[in-house]
N, C-alpha and C positions, 0 to 999 in steps of 0.2 A: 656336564656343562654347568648344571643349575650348582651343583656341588663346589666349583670351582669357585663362583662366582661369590658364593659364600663365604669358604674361604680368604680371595682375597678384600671381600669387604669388614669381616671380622678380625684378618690380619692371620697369619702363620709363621712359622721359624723352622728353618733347617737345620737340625743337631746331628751334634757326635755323641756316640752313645761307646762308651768305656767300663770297662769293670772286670770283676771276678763272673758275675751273671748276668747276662743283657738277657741270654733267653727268658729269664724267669721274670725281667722288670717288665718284654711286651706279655706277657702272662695277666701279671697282677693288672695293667693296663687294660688289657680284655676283659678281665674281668668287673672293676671299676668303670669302664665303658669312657674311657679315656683314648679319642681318636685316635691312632697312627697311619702314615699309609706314605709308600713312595720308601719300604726299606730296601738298603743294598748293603751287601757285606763288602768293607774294604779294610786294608792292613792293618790297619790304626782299632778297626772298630766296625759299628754298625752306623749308616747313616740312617736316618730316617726325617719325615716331617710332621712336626704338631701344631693344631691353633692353638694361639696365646692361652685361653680360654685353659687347654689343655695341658701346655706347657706348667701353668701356675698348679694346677691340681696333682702332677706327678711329682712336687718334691716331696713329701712325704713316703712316696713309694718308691725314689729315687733312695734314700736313708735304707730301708730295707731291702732291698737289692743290691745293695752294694754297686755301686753303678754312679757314675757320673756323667752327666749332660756337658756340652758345650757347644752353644749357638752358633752355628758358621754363614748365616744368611737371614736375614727377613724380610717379609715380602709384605705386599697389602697396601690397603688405603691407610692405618690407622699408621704407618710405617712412614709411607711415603708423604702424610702431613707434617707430620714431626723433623722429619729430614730436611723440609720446604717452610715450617715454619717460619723465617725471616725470609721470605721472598713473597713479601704479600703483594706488590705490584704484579707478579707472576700470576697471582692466584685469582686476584682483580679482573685481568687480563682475561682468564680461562672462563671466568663465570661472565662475565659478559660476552663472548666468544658464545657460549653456551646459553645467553641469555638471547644474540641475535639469531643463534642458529636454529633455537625456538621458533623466534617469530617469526625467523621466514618459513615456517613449516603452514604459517597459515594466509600466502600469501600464491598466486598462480603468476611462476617464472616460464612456463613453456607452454604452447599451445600447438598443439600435434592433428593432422586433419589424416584422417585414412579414408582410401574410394573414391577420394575425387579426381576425376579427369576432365570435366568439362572445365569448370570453376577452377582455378589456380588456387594454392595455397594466399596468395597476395589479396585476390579478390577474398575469399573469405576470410581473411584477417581484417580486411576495414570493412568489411560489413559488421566482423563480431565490433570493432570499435565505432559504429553508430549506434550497435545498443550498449553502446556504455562495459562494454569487455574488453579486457588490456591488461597487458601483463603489469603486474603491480596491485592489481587488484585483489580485496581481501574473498578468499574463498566460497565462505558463508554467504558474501552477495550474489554468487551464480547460482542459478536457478536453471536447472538443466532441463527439465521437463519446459518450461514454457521456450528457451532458447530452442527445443528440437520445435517445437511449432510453431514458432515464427517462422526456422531456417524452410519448414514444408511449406508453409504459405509462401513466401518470398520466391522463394526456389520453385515451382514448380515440377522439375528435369528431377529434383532430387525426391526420388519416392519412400526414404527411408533414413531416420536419423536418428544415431545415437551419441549425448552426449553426457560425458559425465568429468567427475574429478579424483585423477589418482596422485598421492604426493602433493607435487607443488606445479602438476602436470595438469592441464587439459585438453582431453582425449574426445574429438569430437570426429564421431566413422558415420559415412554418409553411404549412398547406395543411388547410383544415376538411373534414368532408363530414359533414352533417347525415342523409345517407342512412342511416351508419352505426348508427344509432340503435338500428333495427329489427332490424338483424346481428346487435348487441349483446346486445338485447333473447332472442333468439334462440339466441343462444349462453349467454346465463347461463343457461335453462330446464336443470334439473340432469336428465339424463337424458334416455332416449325424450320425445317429443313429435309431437302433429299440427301444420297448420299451420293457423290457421282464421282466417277474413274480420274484420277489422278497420272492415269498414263494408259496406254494398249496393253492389251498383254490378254491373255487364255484365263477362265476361270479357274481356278483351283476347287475353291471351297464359297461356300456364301452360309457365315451362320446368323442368323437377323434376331436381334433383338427388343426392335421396335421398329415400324415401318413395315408395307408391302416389297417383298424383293421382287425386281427385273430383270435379273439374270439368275443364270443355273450353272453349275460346275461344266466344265467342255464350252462355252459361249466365247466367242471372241469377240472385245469389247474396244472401242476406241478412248481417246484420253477427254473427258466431260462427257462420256454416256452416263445417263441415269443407271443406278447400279438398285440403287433403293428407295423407293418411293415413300415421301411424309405424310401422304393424301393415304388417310387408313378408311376405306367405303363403310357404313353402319348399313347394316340387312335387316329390314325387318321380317316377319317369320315365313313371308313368302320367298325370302330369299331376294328380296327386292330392294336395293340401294335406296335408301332415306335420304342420306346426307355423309359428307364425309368429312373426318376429322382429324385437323392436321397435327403431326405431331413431329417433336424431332427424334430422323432416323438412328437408330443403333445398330451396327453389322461391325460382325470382323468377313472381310470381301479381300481374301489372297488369289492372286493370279500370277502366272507362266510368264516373266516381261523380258524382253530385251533393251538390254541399254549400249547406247553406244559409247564409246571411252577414246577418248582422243586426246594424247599427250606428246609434248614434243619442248626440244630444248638444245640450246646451240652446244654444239662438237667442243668451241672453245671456250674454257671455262679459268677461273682464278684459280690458283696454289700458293703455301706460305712454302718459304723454304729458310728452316732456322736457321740461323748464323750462329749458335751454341752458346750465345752471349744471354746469360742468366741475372737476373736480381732477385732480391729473398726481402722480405719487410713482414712484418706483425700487426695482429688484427687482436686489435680488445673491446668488447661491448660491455659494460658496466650500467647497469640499471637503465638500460636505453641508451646510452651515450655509447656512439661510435668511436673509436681511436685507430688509423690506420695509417704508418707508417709503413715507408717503402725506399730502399738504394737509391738515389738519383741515376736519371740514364739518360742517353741520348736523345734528342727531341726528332731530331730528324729522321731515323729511321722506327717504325712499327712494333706493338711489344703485343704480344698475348697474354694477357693477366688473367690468375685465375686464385681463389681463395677459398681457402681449407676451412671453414668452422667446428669447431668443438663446444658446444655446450657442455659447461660443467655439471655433473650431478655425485652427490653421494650415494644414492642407490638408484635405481632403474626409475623410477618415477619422484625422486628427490632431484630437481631440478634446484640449479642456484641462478640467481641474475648476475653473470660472469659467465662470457664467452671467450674465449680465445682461438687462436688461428692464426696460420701461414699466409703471408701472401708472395705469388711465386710469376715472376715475368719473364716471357720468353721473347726473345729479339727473332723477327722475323722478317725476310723481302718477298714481298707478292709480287707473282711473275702469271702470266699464260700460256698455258699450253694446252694442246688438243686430247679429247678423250682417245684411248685406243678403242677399237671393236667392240674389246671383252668389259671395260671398262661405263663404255656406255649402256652394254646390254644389262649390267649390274644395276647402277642406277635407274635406269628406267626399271627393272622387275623390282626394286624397291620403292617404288614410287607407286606402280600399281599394285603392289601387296598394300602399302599402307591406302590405298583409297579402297581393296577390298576389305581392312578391318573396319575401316571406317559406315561399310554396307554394313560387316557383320554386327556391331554394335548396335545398326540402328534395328536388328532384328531379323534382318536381309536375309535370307538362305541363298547362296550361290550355288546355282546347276552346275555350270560349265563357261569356260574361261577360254574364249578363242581372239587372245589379243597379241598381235606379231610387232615385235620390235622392229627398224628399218634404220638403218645409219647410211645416209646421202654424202657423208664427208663433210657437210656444214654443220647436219642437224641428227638430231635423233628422234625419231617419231616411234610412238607408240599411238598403236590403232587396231579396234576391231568391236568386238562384242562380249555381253558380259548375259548372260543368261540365269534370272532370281527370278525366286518364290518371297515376293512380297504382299505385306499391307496396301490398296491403292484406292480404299473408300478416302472419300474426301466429304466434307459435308459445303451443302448449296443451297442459302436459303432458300422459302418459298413465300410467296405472301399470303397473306388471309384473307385472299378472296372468296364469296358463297359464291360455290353453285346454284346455277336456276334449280336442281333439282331440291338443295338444303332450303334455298331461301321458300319454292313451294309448299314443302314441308314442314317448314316454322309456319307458315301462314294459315296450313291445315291445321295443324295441333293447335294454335291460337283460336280460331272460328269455331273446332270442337270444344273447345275446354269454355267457350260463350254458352253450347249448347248445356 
């Protein structure tokens, strides 16, 4: 490749090679260290290729060989100027072509987000454009380290961020956890606090990491029992309560819960039914600037529109500011008509798959699934029980009141510390 590359910037020529001895001329060539390469033997003669360079140093060894050259191609840049020499508006053309293609290299035409599910690509695009991030913008201004730690401040939900700049691409991958919620939750509680039951359910586990715990694994607990108490007792060395000192609680507190799930939705429902009648239109974004033209159609009756985008790029992360796309209309009449059986059973089990990923996300472990679809000919219900191994500490303030026995005891250490 690097070889080639040489070649055509130095310039080469494809010859005919004639004579009494061709073998003996690539000889002397070899040995004068006079390139060749790409020989073929044909009727006439030998073909072969030399650079210019090369070309000019074998006439003298052409005379001695008895041998004649004659040029039947050239190739290269120094060729292909000479050839173009009166086409300087041509060449005008190419270099500034090559001058803009430059500068957009230092310019972010795409902004790309991986991981996020809560936050929509939309929401985090004008959040990046309140801190001054927008497509158009020169590269060197993004400051990728401080943007990931604004996006963890702002964000909360989002426990991990990386962002950076490839091409004329930026690549901002984030990482959610819905668990965080409760932490959250938790940590804004201004002060001391207990931790208490966010729902019924059987102990699992209780790991404490600040606070007196109130329950033990096997306990069944109702929904606002104290789970973990903020009131931490100080013993003096008789083992005797001084004063106690409140702090806020830390546990992970999983328990055995039941939830109940109750879904339902009417038998008759909307449908489109196409009438085959299609429109086709084009979509152009140029530096921001929308263009979208479309077939004119019918006003009266219903279209389904839907649009193709293509962002242009030269390589995988060379983005251009130039989109294009399809835009495709489908003529449709919406009518009603009633679920069958199987139909409703369908939907409803994808209704309740998508609210148990929506448990599993938030950390949820599900035991067991005893929820029965029921279709009455009006309606569809779904109903029963959902059996999880969850997070169910909650944090509850407490206030800062002394104890008679803390404030006795401030009052003793004061009286002794007189003595």
């Amino acid at each position: 490749m690097i070889r080639w590359l040489v070649h055509m910037w130095q310039g080469y020529v494809r010859v005919l090679l004639t004579g009494i001895s061709p073998e003996r001329f690539f000889n002397i060539c070899r040995m004068q260290e006079v390139e060749i390469w790409d020989i073929r033997k044909e009727e006439d003669g030998y073909v072969c290729c030399m650079s210019v360079q090369g070309f000019r140093e074998s006439r003298p060894l052409i005379r001695k060989a008895k041998v004649r050259l004659k040029i039947r191609e050239r190739f290269g840049l120094p060729f292909f100027l000479y050839r173009n020499r009166k086409r300087k508006l041509s060449a005008l053309g190419m270099l500034l072509f090559a001058v803009l293609l430059y500068g957009m290299t230092w310019v972010i035409w795409d902004v790309t987000f991986l991981g996020n599910v809560r936050y929509t690509d939309e929401v985090l695009l004008d959040y990046l454009k309140e801190q001054n991030i927008t497509y158009g913008m020169n590269k060197a201004k993004v400051r990728c380290e401080e943007l990931e730690e604004k996006i963890r401040l702002d964000f909360p939900e989002i426990t991990w961020v990386s962002a950076r700049v490839a091409g004329t691409r930026l690549i901002v991958q984030v990482k959610e956890n819905e668990i965080l919620e409760k932490t959250e939750e938790r940590e804004s509680a201004a002060g001391p606090c207990d931790l208490v039951a966010a729902k019924a359910g059987t102990i699992v586990s209780v790991v404490v990491r600040n606070g007196v715990p109130k329950v033990k694994a096997g306990d069944s607990v109702e929904a606002g029992q104290t789970l973990v108490e903020g009131r931490v007792p100080i013993l003096n060395d008789s083992k005797e309560m001084v004063r106690e000192q409140l702090v806020a609680s830390d546990a992970d507190v999983t328990a055995r819960c039941i939830t109940e799930y109750k879904n339902h939705f009417s038998m008759l429902h909307q449908e489109k039914s196409l009438t085959g009648k299609v429109r086709k239109g084009l979509y152009l974004k140029v530096f921001g600037g929308v263009f979208a033209w479309i077939l004119p159609g019918s006003r009266e009756n219903t279209w389904e529109v839907t649009t193709t985008v293509y962002p242009l790029h030269i390589w995988e992360d060379f983005f251009l500011p130039v989109s294009v796309g399809v835009i495709e209309a489908k003529e449709y009449v919406p009518y009603e008509t009633w679920y069958s059986e199987a139909e409703a059973n369908l939907r409803a089990e994808k209704e309740l798959s998508e609210f148990l990923v929506k448990f599993a996300q938030k950390g949820v472990q599900i035991l067991e699934n005893d929820v029965k679809v029921i279709s009455n000919g009006s309606e569809c219900v779904s109903q029963g029980t959902i059996t999880t191994v969850e997070q169910i500490a909650l944090p509850a303030a407490i206030s800062r009141t002394i104890t008679e026995t803390e404030e006795n005891s401030d009052t003793d250490e004061y009286i002794g510390d007189n003595h």
